[in-house]
C-alpha positions in Angstrom: -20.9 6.4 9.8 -19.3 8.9 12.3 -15.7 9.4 11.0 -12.5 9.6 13.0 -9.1 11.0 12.3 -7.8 7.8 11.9 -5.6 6.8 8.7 -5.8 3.7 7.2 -2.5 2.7 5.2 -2.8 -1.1 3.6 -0.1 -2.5 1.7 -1.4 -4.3 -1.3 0.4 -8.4 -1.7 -0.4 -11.8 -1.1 0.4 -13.3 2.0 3.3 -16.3 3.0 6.7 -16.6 2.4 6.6 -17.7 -1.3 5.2 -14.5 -2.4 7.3 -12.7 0.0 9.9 -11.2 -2.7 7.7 -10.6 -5.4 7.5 -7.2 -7.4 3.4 -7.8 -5.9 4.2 -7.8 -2.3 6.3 -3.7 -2.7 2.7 -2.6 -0.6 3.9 -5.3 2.2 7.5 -4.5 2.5 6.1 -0.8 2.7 4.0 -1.2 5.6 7.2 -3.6 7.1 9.5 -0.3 6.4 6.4 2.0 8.4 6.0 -0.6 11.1 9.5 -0.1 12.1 9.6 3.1 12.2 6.7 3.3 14.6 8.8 0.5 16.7 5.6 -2.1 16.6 5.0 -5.6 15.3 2.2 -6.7 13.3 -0.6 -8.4 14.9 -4.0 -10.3 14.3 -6.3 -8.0 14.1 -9.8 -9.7 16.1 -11.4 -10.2 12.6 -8.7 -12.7 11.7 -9.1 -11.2 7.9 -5.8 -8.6 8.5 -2.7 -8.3 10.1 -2.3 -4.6 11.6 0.1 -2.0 13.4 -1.7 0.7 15.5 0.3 3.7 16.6 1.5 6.8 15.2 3.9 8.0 12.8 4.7 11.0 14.4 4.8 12.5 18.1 1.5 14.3 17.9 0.5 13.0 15.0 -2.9 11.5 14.2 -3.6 7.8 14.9 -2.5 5.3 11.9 -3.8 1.8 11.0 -1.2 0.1 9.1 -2.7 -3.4 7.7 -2.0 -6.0 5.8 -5.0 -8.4 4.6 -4.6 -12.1 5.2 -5.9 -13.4 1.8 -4.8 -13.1 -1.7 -5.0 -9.5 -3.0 -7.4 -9.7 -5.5 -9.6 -10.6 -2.3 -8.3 -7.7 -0.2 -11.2 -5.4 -0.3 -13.2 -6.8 1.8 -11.1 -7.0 4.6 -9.7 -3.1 4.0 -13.6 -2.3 4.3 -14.1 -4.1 7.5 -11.4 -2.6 8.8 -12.6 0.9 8.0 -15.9 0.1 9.2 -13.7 -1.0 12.8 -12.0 2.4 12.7 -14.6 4.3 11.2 -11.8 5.3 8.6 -13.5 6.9 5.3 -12.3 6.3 2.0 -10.2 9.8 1.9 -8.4 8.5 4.9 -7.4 5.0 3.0 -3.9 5.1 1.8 -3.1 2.1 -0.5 0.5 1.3 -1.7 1.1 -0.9 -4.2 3.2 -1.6 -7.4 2.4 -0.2 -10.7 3.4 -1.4 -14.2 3.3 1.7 -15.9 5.6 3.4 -13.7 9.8 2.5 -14.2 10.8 0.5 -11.5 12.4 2.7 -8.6 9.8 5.6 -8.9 7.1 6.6 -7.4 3.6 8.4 -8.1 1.4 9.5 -5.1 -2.4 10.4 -6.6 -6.1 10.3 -5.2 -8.5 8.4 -6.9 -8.7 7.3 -10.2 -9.0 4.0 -12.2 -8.1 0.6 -11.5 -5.4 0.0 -14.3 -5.9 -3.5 -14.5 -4.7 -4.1 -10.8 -7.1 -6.5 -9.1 -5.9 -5.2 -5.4 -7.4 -1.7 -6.2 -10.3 -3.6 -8.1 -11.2 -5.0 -4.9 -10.9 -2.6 -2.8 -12.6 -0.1 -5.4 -15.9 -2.7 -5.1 -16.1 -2.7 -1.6 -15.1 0.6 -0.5 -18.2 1.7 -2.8 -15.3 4.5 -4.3 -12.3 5.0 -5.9 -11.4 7.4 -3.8 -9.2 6.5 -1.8 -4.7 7.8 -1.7 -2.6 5.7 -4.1 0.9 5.1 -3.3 2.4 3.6 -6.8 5.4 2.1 -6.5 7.1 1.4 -9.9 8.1 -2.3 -11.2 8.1 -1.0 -14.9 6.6 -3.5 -17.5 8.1 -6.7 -18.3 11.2 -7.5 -20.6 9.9 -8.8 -23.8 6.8 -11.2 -24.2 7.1 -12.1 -20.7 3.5 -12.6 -19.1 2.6 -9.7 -17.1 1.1 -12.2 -14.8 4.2 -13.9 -14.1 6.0 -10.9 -14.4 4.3 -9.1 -10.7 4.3 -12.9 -9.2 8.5 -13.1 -9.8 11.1 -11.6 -7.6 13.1 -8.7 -8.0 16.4 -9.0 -10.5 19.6 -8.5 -8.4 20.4 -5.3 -9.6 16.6 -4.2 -8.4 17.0 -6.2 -5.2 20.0 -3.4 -4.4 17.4 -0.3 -5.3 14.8 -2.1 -3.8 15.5 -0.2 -0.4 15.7 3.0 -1.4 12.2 2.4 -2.9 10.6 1.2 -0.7 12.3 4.3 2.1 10.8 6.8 -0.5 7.4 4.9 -0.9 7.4 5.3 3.3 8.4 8.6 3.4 5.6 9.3 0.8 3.1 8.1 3.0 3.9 9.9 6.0 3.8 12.8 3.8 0.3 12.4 2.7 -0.9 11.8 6.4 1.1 15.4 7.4 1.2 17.3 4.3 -1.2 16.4 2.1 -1.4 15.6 -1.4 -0.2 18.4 -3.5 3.1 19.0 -1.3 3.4 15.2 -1.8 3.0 15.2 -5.1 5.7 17.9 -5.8 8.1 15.9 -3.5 7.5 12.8 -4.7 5.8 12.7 -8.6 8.8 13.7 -9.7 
């Protein structure tokens, strides 16, 4: 596959308004946060399998691909892959963001590659990407109080006091992402793996 400079940034959650305040859906309100800034709406893409924003984030900056898969995220892989194959995007030009337990709610850790970590959005788009190699935008949402089920933990909405931080996340998680796309990783890291 020829490869462009395009940059493919999918935010990892599962789709309709019941899951739309969920510590799962940060990857969503992400790409909501990067839409605006680039002043677009998201649209159907023509494979019906993804929502996306094409633009740029930056005046002279390359071309981005913001998207958003239609199904359930432990499904999203295979519509991240046919979107790279659209936009001939390879994996070191994917850029996922989504939450991570191990990481206290309200910080952030930017990294290439690596395992899984029990997340099925990265499984899936680990197995059909054919890599792990792809950016990882981790947004925390810490682990859960108690013997709460992790499961229902990532599919429950954000406490009040989060729902006030939550903003400020999610500006940094954005800001993080443009970073990658113009900086690159290790002035990204130093910025934002803090």
């Amino acid at each position: 596959m020829e490869q462009s400079d395009v940059w493919l940034v999918v935010g990892l959650g599962n789709p309709g308004p019941a899951y739309a305040g969920h510590r799962h859906n940060v990857g969503y309100l992400v790409t909501d946060e990067l839409a605006s800034r680039m002043g677009s709406p998201f649209r159907s893409h023509k494979s019906g399998r993804a929502d996306v924003v094409e633009g740029r984030l930056s005046l002279g900056g390359p071309r981005v691909v913001l998207a958003r898969a239609r199904g359930y995220m432990n499904e999203s892989g295979g519509p991240v892959k046919a979107l790279a194959t659209f936009y001939k995007v390879a994996p070191d030009h994917v850029i996922a963001i989504h939450d991570e337990l191990d990481i206290a709610f309200g910080t952030l850790r930017v990294k290439l590659g690596g395992g899984d970590n029990g997340h099925n959005g990265l499984k899936s788009m680990r197995s059909s990407l054919g890599t792990g190699d792809f950016y990882r935008v981790r947004a925390g949402i810490g682990r859960p109080p108690g013997r709460q089920d992790v499961a229902d933990f990532v599919l429950s909405n954000y406490s009040t006091v989060e729902r006030k931080e939550l903003p400020f996340q999610v500006s940094d998680a954005a800001d993080a992402v443009e970073s990658l796309i113009t900086d690159g990783l290790e002035k990204t890291q130093q910025r934002f793996n803090s």
